[in-house]
N, C-alpha and C positions, 0 to 999 in steps of 0.2 A: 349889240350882241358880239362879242368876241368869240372867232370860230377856232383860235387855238390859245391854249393857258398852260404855264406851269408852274408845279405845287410840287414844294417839298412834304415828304410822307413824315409824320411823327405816329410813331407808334407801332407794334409787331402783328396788328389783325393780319395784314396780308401775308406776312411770309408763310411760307419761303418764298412765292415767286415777287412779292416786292418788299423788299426789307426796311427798316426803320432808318431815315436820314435819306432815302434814296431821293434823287426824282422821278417825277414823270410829268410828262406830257397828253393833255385833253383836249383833244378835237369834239368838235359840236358839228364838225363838217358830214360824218357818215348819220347822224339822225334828220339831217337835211331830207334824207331821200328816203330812209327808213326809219321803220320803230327799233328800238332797244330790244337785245333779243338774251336769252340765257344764257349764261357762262361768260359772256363780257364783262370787263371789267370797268367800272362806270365813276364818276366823279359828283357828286350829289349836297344840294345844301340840306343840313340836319339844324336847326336852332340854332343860325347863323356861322357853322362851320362848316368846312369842307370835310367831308368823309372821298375815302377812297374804299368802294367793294363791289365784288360780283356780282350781276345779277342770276339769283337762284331759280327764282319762278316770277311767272306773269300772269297775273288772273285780271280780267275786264280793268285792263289798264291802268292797273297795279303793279309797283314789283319791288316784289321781293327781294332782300340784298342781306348777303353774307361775308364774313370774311373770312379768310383762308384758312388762318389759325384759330378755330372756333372757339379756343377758350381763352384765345384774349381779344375780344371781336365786340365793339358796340355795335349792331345789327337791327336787324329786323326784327331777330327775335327780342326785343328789348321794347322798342317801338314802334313795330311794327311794318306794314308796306309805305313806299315813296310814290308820288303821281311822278308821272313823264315830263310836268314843267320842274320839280326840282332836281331831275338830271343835266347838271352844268354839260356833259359829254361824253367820251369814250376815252379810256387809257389808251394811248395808241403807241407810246414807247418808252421805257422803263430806263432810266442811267444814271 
């Protein structure tokens, strides 16, 4: 298990607060102690990719994942909720 990773962003879901080419950095170290909670922004395998988006809601340990700019945003609402083991980790800083 690697407790930090980083991924360059392709694509404009998140802006504005993370824009297309940017970095970021994914710790796995704060769901060590806790669950994933709403409004973080989270790093997730989708059908062998890495997505980068927030989480919106959490139902029975489900969640829901949005991106900033909802309409250019492959999401939850497309396919739905993610389970807690395909959260690679937490965004924890953006450059």
């Amino acid at each position: 298990m690697l407790l930090l990773r980083k991924f360059k962003v392709s694509g404009h879901s998140m802006e504005p607060v993370i824009k297309n080419q940017q970095r970021v950095l994914v710790s796995k170290i704060p769901y060590l102690f806790s669950k994933p909670k709403a409004k973080e922004i989270v790093a997730f395998n989708y059908q062998g990719k890495i997505l980068i988006k927030r989480i919106a809601e959490i139902s029975s340990d489900k969640y829901s994942v949005k991106g900033d700019n909802s309409k250019d945003s492959l999401d939850s609402r497309s396919f739905g909720s993610i389970s807690e083991s395909d959260i690679l980790g937490k965004v924890i800083y953006i450059f």
